[in-house]
Each structure stands twice: as C-alpha cells, then as structure tokens.
C-alpha positions in Angstrom: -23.8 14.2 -25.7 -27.4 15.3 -25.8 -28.4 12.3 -23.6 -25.8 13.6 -21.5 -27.1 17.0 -21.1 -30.3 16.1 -20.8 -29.9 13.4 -17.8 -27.2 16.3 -16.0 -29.8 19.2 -16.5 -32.9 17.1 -15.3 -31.0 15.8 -12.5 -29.8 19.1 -10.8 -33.3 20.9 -12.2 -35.3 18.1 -10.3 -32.8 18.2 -6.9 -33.4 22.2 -7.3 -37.5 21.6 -7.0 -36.7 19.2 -4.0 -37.4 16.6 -6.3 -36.0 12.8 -6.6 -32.4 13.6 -9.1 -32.2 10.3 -10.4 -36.5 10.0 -10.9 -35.9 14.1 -12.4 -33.3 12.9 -14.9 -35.1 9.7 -16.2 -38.2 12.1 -17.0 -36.0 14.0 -19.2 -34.0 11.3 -20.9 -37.5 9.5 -21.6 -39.6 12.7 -22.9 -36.4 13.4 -25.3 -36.3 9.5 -26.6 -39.3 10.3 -27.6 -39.0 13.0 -29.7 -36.3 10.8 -31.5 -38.4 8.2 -32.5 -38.5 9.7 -36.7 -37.5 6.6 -38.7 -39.4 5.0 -40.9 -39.2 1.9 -38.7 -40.4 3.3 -35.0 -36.3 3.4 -34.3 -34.6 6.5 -32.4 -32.8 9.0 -34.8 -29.4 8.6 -33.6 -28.6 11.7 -35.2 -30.2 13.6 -32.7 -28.5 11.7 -29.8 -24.9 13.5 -30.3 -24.1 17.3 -30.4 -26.8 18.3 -33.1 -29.5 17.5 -30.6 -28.0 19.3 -27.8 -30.5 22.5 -28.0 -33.4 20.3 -28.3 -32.0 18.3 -25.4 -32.0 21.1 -22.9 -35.4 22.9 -23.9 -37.0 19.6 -23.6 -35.5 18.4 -20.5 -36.4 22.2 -19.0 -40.2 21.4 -20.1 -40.1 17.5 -18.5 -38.7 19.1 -15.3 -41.4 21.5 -15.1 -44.4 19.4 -16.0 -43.0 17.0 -13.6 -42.6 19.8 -10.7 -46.3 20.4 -11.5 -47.7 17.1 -11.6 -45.9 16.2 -8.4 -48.4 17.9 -6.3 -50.6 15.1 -7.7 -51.1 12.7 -4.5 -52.3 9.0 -4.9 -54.0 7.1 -2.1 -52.1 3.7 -1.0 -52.4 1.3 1.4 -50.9 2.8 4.8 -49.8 -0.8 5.3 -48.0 -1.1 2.2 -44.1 -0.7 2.5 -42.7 3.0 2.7 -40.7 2.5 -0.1 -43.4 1.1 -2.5 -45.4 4.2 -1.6 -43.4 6.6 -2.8 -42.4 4.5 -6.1 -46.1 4.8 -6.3 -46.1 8.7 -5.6 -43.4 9.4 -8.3 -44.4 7.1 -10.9 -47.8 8.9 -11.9 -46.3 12.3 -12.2 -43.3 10.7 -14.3 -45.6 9.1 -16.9 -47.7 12.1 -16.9 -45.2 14.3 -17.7 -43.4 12.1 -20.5 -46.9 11.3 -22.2 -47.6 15.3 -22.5 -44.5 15.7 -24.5 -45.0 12.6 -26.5 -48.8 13.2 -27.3 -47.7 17.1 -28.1 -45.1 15.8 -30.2 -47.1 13.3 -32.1 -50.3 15.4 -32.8 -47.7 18.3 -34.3 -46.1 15.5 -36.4 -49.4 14.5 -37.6 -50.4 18.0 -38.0 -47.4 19.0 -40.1 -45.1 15.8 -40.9 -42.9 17.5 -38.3 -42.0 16.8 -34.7 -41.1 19.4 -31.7 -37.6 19.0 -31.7 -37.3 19.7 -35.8 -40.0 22.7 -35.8 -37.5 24.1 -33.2 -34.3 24.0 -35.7 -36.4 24.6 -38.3 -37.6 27.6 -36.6 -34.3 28.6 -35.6 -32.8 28.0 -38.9 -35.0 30.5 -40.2 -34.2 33.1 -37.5 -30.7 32.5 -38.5 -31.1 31.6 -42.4 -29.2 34.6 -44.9 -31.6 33.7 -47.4 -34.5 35.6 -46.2 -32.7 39.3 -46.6 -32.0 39.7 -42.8 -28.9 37.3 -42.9 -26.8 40.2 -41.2 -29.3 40.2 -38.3 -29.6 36.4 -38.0 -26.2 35.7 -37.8 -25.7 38.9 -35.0 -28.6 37.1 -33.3 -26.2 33.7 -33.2 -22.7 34.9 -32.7 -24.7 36.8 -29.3 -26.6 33.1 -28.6 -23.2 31.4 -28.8 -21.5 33.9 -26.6 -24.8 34.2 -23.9 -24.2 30.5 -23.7 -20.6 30.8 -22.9 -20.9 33.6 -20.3 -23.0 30.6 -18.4 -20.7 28.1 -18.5 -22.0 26.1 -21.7 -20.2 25.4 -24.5 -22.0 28.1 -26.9 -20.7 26.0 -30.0 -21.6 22.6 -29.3 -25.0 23.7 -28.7 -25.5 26.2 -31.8 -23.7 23.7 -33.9 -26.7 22.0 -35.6 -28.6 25.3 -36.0 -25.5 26.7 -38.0 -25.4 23.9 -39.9 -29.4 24.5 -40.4 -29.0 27.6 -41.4 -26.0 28.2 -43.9 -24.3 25.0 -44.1 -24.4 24.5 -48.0 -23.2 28.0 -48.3 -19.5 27.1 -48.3 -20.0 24.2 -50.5 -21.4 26.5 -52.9 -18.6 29.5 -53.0 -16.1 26.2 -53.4 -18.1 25.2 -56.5 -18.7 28.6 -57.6 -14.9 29.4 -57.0 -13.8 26.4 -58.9 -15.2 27.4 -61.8 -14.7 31.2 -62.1 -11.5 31.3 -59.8 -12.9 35.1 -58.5 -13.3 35.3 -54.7 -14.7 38.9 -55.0 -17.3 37.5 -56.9 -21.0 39.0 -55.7 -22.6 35.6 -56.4 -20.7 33.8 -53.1 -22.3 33.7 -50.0 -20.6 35.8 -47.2 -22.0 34.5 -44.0 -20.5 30.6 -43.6 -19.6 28.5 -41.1 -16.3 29.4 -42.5 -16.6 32.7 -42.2 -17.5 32.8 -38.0 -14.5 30.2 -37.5 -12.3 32.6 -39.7 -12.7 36.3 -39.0 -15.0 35.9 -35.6 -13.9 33.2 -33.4 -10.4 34.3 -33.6 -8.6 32.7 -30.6 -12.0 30.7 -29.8 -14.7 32.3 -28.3 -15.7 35.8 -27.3 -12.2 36.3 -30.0 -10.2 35.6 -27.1 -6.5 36.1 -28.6 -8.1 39.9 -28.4 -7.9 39.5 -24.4 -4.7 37.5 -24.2 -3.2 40.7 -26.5 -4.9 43.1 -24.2 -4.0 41.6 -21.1 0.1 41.3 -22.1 0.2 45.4 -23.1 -1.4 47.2 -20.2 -2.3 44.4 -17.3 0.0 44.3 -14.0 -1.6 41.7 -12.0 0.6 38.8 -11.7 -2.4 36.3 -11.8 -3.5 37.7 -15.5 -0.4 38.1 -17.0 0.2 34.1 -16.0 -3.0 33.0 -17.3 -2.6 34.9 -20.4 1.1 33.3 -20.9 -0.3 30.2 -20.3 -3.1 30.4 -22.5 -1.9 32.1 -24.8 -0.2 29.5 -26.7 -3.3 27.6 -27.1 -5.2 30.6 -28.2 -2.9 31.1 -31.4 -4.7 27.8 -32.3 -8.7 29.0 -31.2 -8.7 27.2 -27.7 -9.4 29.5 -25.3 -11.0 27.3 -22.2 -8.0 28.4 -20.1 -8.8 32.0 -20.7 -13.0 31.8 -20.5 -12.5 29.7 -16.8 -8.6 31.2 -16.1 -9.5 35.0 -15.6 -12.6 34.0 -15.7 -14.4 35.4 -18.3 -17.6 32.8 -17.3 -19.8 34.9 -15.0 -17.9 38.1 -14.7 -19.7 41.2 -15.2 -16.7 43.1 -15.6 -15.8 41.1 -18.8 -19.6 40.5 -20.2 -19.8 43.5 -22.3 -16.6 43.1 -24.1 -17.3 39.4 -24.7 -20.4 40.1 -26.5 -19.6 43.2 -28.1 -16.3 42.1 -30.0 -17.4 39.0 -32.0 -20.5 41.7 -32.8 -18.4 44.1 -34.0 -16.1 41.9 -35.6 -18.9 40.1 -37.4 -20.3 43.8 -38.6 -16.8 44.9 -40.0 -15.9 41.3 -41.6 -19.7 41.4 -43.6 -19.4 45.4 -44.0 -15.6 44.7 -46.0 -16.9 41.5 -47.7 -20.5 43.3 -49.1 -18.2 46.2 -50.6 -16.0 44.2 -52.2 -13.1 45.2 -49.7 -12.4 41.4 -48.4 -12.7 38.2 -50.9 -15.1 36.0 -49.2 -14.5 32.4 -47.9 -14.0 30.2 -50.6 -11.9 27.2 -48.9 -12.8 25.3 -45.7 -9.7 25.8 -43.2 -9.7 23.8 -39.9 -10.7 25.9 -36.9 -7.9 25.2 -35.0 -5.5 26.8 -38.1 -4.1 30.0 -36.3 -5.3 33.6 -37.2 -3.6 35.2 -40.3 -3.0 32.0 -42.0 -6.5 31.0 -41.8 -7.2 34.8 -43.3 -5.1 33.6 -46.6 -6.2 30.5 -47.2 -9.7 30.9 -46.5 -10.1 33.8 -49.1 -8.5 31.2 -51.9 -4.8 32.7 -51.0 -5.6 36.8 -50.3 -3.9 39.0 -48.2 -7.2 41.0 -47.9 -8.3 38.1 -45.9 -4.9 38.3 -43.4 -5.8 42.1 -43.4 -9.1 41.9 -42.1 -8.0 39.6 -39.1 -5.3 42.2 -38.3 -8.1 45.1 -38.3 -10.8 43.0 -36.5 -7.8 41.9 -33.8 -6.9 45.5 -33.5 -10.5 46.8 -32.8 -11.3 43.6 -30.7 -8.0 44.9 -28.2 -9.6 48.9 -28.4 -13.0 47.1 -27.3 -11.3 45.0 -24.3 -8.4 47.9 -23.6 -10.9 49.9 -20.9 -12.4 46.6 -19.5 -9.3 44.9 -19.0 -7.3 47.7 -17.1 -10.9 48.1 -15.0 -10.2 44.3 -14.3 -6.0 44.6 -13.5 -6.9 47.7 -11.0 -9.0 45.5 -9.1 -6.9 42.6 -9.5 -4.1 44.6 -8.4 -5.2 45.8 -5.4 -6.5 42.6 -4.2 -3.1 41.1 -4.5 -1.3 44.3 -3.1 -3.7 43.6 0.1 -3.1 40.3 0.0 1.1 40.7 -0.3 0.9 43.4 2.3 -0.9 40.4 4.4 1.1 38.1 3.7 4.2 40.4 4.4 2.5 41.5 7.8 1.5 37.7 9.2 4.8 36.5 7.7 6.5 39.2 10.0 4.4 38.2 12.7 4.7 34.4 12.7 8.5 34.9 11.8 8.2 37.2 15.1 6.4 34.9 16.9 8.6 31.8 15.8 12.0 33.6 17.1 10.3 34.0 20.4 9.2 30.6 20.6 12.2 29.2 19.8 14.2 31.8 22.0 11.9 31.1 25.6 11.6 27.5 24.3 15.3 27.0 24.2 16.1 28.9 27.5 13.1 26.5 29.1 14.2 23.5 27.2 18.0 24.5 28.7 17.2 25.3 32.6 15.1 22.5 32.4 17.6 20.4 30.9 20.4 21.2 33.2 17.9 20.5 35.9 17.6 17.1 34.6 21.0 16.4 34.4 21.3 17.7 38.5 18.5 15.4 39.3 19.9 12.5 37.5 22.9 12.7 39.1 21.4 13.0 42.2 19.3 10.3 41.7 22.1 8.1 40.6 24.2 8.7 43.2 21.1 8.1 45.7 20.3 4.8 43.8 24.0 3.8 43.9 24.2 4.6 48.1 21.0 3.0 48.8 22.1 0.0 46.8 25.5 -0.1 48.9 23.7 -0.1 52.0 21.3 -2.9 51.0 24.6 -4.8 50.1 26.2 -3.8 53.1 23.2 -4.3 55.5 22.7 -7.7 53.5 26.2 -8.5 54.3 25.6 -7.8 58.1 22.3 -9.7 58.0 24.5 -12.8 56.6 27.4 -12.4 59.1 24.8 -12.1 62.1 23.4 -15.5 60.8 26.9 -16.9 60.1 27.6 -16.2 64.0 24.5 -17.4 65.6 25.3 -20.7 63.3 28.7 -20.9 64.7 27.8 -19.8 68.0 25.8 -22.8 68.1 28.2 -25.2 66.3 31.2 -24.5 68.3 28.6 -24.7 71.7 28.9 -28.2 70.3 32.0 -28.8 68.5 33.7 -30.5 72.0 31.2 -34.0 71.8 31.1 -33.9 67.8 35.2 -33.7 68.1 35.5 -36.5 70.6 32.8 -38.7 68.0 35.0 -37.7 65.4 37.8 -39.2 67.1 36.0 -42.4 67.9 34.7 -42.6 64.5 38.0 -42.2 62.9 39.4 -45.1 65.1 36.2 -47.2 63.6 37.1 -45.8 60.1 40.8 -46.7 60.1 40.3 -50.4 60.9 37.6 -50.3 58.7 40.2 -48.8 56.2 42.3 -51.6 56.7 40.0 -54.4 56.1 39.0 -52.7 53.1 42.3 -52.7 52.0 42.6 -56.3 52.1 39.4 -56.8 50.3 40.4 -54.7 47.5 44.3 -56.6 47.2 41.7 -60.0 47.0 39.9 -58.1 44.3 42.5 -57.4 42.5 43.7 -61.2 42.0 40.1 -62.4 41.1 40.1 -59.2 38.5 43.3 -61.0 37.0 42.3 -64.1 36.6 38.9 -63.1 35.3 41.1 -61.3 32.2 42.8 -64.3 31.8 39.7 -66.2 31.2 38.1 -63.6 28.9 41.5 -63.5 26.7 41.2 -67.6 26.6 37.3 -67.0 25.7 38.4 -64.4 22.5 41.0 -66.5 21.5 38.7 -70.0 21.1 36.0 -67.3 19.1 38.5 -66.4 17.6 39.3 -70.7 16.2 36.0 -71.2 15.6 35.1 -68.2 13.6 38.2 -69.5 11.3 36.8 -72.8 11.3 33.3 -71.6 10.3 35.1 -70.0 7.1 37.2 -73.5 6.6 33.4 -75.2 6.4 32.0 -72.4 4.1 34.5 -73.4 1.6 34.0 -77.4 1.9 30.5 -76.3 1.4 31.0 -74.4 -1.6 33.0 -77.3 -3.1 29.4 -79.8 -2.0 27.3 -77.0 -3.7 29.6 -77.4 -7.1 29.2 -81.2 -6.7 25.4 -80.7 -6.2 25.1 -78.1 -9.1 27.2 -81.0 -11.7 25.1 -84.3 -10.5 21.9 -81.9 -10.8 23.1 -81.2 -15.0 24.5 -85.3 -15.0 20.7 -86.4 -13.9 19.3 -83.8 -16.5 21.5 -85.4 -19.3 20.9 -88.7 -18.0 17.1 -88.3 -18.1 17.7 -86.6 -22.2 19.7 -90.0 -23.1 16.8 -92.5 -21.0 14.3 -90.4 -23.4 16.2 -91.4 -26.2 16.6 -94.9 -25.6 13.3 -95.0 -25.2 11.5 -98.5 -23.7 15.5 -100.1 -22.9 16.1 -96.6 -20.9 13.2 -96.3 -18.4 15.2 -98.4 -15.7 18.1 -95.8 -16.7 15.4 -92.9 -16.2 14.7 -94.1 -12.4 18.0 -93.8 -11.9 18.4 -90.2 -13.9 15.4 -88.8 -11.2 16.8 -90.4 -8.1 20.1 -88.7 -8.6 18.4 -85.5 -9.3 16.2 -85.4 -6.0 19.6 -86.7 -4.3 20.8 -83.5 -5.9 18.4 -81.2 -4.8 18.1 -82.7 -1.3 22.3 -82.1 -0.9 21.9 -78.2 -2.5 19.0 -78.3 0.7 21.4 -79.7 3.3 24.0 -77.3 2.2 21.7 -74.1 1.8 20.7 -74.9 5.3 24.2 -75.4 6.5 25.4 -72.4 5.1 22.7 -70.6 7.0 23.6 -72.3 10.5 27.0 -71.4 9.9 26.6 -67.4 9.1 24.8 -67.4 12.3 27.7 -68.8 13.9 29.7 -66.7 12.3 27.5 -63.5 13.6 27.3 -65.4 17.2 31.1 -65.5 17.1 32.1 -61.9 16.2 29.2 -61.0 18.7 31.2 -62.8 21.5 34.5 -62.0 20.2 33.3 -58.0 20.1 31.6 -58.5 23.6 35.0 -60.3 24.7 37.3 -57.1 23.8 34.8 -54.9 25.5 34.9 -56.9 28.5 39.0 -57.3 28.7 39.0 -53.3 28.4 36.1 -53.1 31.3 38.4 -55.4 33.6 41.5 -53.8 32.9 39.6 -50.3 33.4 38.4 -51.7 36.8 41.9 -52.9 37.8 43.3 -49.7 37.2 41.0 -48.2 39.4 41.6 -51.3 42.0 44.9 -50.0 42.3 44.2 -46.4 42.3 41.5 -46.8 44.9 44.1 -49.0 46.9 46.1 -46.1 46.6 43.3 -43.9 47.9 43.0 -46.1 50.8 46.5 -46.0 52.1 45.9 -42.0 52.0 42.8 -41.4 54.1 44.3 -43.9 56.6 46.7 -41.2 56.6 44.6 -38.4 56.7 42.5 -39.7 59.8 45.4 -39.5 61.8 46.5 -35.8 61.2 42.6 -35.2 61.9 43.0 -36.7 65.0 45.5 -34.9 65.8 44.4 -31.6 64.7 41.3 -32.4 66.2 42.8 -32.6 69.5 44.6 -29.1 68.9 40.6 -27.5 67.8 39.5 -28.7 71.3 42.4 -26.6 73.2 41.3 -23.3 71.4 37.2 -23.5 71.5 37.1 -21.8 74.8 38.6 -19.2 73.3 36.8 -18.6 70.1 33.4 -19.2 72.0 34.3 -15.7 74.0 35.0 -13.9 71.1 32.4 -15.0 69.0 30.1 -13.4 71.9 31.5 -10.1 71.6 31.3 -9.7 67.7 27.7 -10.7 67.4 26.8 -7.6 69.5 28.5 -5.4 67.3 27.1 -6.5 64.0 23.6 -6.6 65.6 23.7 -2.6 66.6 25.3 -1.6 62.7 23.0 -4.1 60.8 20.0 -1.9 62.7 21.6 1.7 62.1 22.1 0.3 58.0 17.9 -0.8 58.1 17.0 2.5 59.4 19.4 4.6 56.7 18.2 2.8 54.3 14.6 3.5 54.3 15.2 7.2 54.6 17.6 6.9 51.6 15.0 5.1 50.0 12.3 7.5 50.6 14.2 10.5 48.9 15.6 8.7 46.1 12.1 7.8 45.3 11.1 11.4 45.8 13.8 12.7 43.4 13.0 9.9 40.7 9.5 11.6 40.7 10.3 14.8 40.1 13.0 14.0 37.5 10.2 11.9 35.6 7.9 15.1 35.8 11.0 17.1 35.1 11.0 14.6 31.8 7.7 15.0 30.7 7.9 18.6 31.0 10.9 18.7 28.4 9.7 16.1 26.3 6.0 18.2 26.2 8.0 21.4 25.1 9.9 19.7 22.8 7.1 18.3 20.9 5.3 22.2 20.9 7.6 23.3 19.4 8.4 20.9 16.8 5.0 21.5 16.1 5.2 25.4 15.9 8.0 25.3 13.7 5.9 22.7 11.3 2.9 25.0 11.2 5.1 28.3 10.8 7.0 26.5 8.2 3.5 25.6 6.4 2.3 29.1 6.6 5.6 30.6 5.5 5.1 28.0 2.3 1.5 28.8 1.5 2.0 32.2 2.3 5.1 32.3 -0.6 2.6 29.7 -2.6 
C-alpha cells in the first residue's frame, strides 16, 4: 500500500508541475526504497512497504516531487543531432538521480548520526507527539483523533495512514490492562491505561469515522431531503458495524464545509467525555480487545470486561454526537431541500412542456400524416388506373401494329396466291404418282422385311444349338480333367513304387514321368479348351442377345411399313380434296383482295390515334408517379420525426422520473 501511495501521489504531483507522471512517480517510489533499506543485510524492510509506511510514504514522495520540480530547471547540453527522444531521457535523468540521491544521502548521514533513518525519526517523533506517557496523553491523542479526521475530510483514509503511529504510540497499552485485568479482575483500577487503540475503536469511532452512526441518527429524526434520508437508509446498516464509506462519499461528508465542523468536533468531544468518565472512575476502562467492526453498545460491554458503564458511555457520547450534528444537518436538509424542490418544480414544468409539446406533435403529425396519407392513396389510384390504360393501349396499339403487318403479309400473299395455287395443283399431280410408286416400294419392303425375320429367327435358333452344345463339351471336358487329375496321382504312385524297387524300377520310373507330363499336357489341352469354349459361349449369347434385338427392330419396322402404307393411301386422298378446294380458293381471291384493301386503311388511321394517346398518357402517368414518390417520402420523413420525438420525450419523461 505504501508503494501504492507513493507511485499515485508522485504521479499526479509530477503531472500537476507539468512534469513527466510516470518519470514523477519512479522518483518517489525510488527515494522511498531507499529509506527502507534497515536490515542487517542491505534488504528493504518489507514492513514499511504495507500500511504502516503509508505516512512516511506520502511526506517522502511530497519531498521527491519537489526536489525533482526544482532540479528540473537544471538543463544539459546534448548533441542537437542526437535523437529527440534520447534528449529528453537525458534531460529527465539528471534531475531524477539528483533528487533520489538528496534523500538517500540525508537519510544515510541521519542514520549514521543517530542509528536512525528519516522515515523512523518521523514515527518516532510522532509517537512522541502522540505518546500518553509523557503527561499530555489527553492532548496527543486530541491532536490524532483531529489528524485522522483532517485526512478523511480530504479523501484519505485517516486510519490507514495513522495506523502505525497509533500503534507507535500506545500499542502495548491494551496488552497491559489485559494482563493487569487478569490478575486483579478490577476494570476501575487506576493502574490501566485509558487511551488504547481499544478505546478510539470503542467509544470514538462509533459508526466509523467522524462517529458516523451520529449523522445517520441525525439525518433519520429531522432531515426531509429525499437524497439524505436514502443514503442514510442505505448506509445505515453498514454503519451499525463502523463502515461508514457510504455516508463520508454518499452525503458527502468529504470536502463539504457544511459538515467539516461537526466531523471534527464530535470524535473531539467524544474523546474528551470518554477520558473525562474513565479518569474519575465513572466508566471501567478497556480491558478486552473487541473487533472494530462489533456494533456500538455491545462493543461498550465487552470492552469494559462485561460493564454496562461501558454501554452507557456510548449512549451519552451518541446522544451528544446527534446535539453536535442536529444544527448542521438541518442547515444541510434546507439546502438540500430546496435544490430538489427547484429541481421537482423543473422537472414538473419541462415535463408539462414536453408532454405539451408531444400532444401537439402527435396531433399536427397525425392530421399531416392523414391528408397526406389519403393523398397517397388518391394518387395511387390514379396512377394505377393510368398505368393500367396506358398498358391497354400499348396492347391494343400492339395489336393494331400486328394486324397492319398481318395484312400487308396477306395483301401480298393473296396478290400471289393464283400461280402458287395452279403450282400446287401441278405439284400435287407430281406428288400423287409419286405417292403411288412409293406405295409399291413400301408393299416390296414389306416382303424383304419378312423374310429378313425369318432369317434372324433361323440365326437365334442355331445360337441357340451351339450354345447347348458348348455346355454338352464342358462336361466331356470335365470328365478329361478327372481322367487327367487320376493318371497325374497313378504317375505320382508309380514314380513312389519305381523308388522302391530301386535299380529293377528305373525303366518303370520312365514310364511313371512320361505319363505324368502326358498328364499335365491333357490338364493343358483341356484348360485351353475350356477357355475357347467360354468364349463361345459369351460369342453365342452375344449373337443370340443381338438376334432378339434385331427380330424386335424388324418387326418394329414392319409395323410401321404397314402404318406408313396406310399413311400413303391417305395423303393420296388428301391431294385430291386439295385440289379441289384449291380450285374453289381461286373463285373467291378477287374478292378477298378488295376487302383486304379496305381494312388496312382503317387499322392504319386507329393504330396512329392509339401512338399519339399513348404518349400523352404516358407523360402524365409519369408525372403522377413523381409526385406520389415525393408524396412518399414526405410521409415516410414525418413518420420517422416523430418516432423520434416520441423516443426523446419518452427518454426525458424517464430521466426526468429517474
């Protein structure tokens, strides 16, 4: 904690000369290190690392800062052409080792002075201020209950800080009432020691600091502001048990004038009456360590060895602490008050005004949003109705363009339809008696079609013979293969029983080996064979697959010989109702030509009155698109504003109630 303190209060006391923080807060840390180093060994006292070094700690790091604020003015000449930031490395670096070496050579030539360094000759000194052995203990411990509390009203924890000088200064004391105690069993007795850490934890720092349950009690009997009465309900709880940092930064208490005379005069008082009833013999003194955090009351009886006088005196010291912060507090609520009474009555009056302003937002915004609406819905309509016209018109004049086209087409084509009739006719004549040959050639067709599905049946029937042969021959050659296999085992046991007859069998043995290679050569042949005759076998059902696919091709193609016989016989029938209709088309083309004329005026004068209506219609359902797409945007922009009024109004309502 101290190195803590002493890096945080270097750092914003160095950035508060203008000076490098991090270069402000390594000055401090180093010049405290080395006010540590007390072992017998050159080591750092961790001791005075944590919360017993925390006073140390911040007069030292105050006296770095300003030896290094000082010695900053100190300029060295580098290099222009060495880097910028090797230049100012170089500008801090001196006045940093300056100022750490002042402390440390002060320190050193007090320790060899007195066998004490700075940092103990300041508790020691302290310690002595405070001590209640040198006849002004009264006055010493007024001077620290006010040190502890001057340190609060600045934000700093006054007891972390004056820890280690209490324990300096009357730390053994409450040891030595136990012991004393213990043997006589008489709290009253003059002999204790009255002022102990005990005591101040007991009958002074009732509720915490400043005796804060004094201010919670205060605040809950005459305080109206709803802001105090919640902190002190909150807090309060936490009080009973001597945490007060919700009340010291809730109200606050921390830098507020209002409440500094009342949070140094109570634990003054307190601490006067509480010595005052203990010196007459009024109050038995601390005999017992309690915890601090035990509440009030029952840290009064069992800190006095189990004395109601104790429980009394925190009753009294609570009551005058209230009387003390009575006047202050109902200053405090009056002002409290009246801020929040200006603030409600704001809050009331912009409330009323945005709630105003919202209903007329929302009433023009919905009369807008409706004309305009309705507007929109006209100008739709219009437009789809404009849309729909000009896209009947484009059909229709589409229609007429087609039908102008159409007529020019068979203007043209009946112009001619006399000479392409008369070749029709002559090339129906040529197509009949080519019809009829054809015919012929398709009856001739026919027969060759038949006798080629005689042939193929013929063809399937000998696969089908030879694929049953193949089999027959599979099975003769399975009996050869048996034959084979037994000579094969006769030559073996002919060749064991030549062996055995030894010199009277070798002509035997010749005869053994030649029947075995006969053997072998016959399991050859018939290996062989039976592979020629799978292939055959595979050759075959090809052919005799290939054979059914071909008889159901030909019969496939003689059913359509017959049916496109059939077709034949028909379109020599047709040609001659063509021809004869033909003959009837040339009688009434004379007529139609005429006609044709007359209509192909007509549809020329409508197909130019539908171009010209049209475009106009065009023009204006273009023109009425526009404005309904402004019309849109319009809506869709008011919409939006006041979505977002109503989401701001709704904010401010909320903070407003907040």
């Amino acid at each position: 904690m101290a190195i803590l303190i002493a890096w945080t209060l270097g750092y914003y006391l160095g950035n508060a000369y203008k000076l490098n923080g991090t270069l402000s807060a390594l000055t401090s840390v180093s010049a405290y290190l080395t006010l540590c180093v007390v072992t017998s060994d050159g080591g750092i006292s961790l001791s005075r690392l944590g919360s017993s070094g925390l006073f140390g700690a911040i007069l030292i790091a105050i006296l770095a800062i300003e030896l290094y604020h000082i010695f900053s003015k100190l300029k060295i000449n580098i290099s222009e052409d060495t880097a910028e930031e090797v230049q100012q490395m170089f500008a801090a670096l001196f006045p940093v080792m300056l100022s750490v070496f002042c402390i440390a050579l002060a320190n050193g030539i007090i320790l060899m002075a007195s066998g004490k360094g700075i940092d103990e000759r300041i508790y020691t000194g302290l310690s002595f201020l405070f001590s209640v052995d040198d006849g002004g203990g009264l006055v010493g411990t007024l001077f620290l209950v006010f040190g502890i509390h001057i340190f609060w009203f600045f934000g700093i924890h006054g007891g972390n800080v004056m820890d280690s000088i209490m324990v300096n200064a009357f730390g053994e004391n409450l040891i030595r009432n136990t012991d004393l105690y213990a043997l006589n069993q008489n709290a009253f007795d003059e002999q204790l020691a009255i002022i102990s850490k005990g005591f101040l934890d007991t009958f002074v720092f009732m509720g915490g600091a400043g005796t804060s349950l004094c201010i919670i009690i205060a605040v809950l009997i005459i305080a109206r502001s709803r802001y105090m009465r919640s902190i002190a309900k909150m807090g309060g709880i936490f009080t009973l048990f001597n945490m007060n940092e919700i009340v010291l930064f809730g109200f606050p208490v921390i830098l507020n004038p209002i409440l500094l005379i009342p949070f140094l005069l109570t634990p003054l008082t307190v601490t006067l009456i509480s010595w005052s009833a203990m010196s007459f013999g009024l109050v038995a003194r601390v005999v017992t360590e309690v915890h601090w955090a035990m509440p009030p009351l029952i840290s009064g009886y069992l800190a006095t060895g189990g004395h109601l006088s104790g429980s009394i005196l925190q009753v009294i010291n609570i009551t005058v602490g209230i009387l003390i912060y009575l006047p202050f507090i109902r200053m405090m609520d009056r002002r409290v008050v009246q801020k929040e009474s200006m603030e409600d009555n704001n809050t009331a009056l912009l409330k009323n005004t945005l709630n105003t302003v919202v209903e007329k937002i929302h009433d023009s915004t919905g009369e807008i949003n409706g004309e305009i609406t309705k507007f929109s819905i006209v100008l739709e309509s219009i437009v789809g109705d404009l849309n729909d016209l000009s896209a009947q018109m484009q059909q229709q004049m589409q229609l007429m363009r087609t039908c102008d086209e159409y007529m020019r087409i068979i203007d043209t084509s009946v112009g001619n339809t006399d000479t392409s009739i008369k070749i029709v006719l002559q090339n129906m004549e040529k197509t009949n008696a080519l019809s009829m040959t054809g015919a012929q050639n398709m009856q001739q067709t026919m027969q060759e079609m038949e006798e080629t599905f005689f042939s193929t049946q013929k063809t399937n029937e000998l696969a089908s013979q030879l694929n049953l042969r193949c089999g027959q021959i599979e099975g003769i050659l399975k009996s050869i293969e048996d034959i084979s296999m037994q000579t094969t085992i006769l030559s073996l046991n002919a060749s064991i029983e030549a062996a055995r007859a030894g010199v009277h069998g070798k002509g035997f043995s010749v005869v053994a080996d030649s029947i075995k290679g006969l053997s072998a050569t016959t399991a050859k042949s018939v290996s062989d064979i039976e592979g020629l005759l799978q292939g055959m076998k595979e050759d075959t059902s090809d052919i005799i697959e290939r054979s059914e696919v071909s008889l159901r091709q030909v019969e496939t193609g003689r059913q359509q010989m017959i049916d496109t016989n059939q077709l034949f016989g028909e379109i020599v029938q047709n040609i001659h109702n063509i021809q004869a209709q033909c003959h009837t088309v040339l009688k009434h083309s004379g007529e139609v030509i005429g006609e044709l004329k007359q209509i192909n005026e007509q549809i020329q004068t409508t197909s130019h009155f539908f171009v010209e209506t049209t475009s106009h219609t065009s023009k204006v359902a273009e023109q009425v698109r526009d404005k309904s797409d402004e019309s849109k945007e319009m809506v869709q922009k008011l919409r939006l504003l006041n979505e977002e009024t109503s989401l701001l109004t709704v904010n401010a309502l909320k903070n407003l109630e907040s």
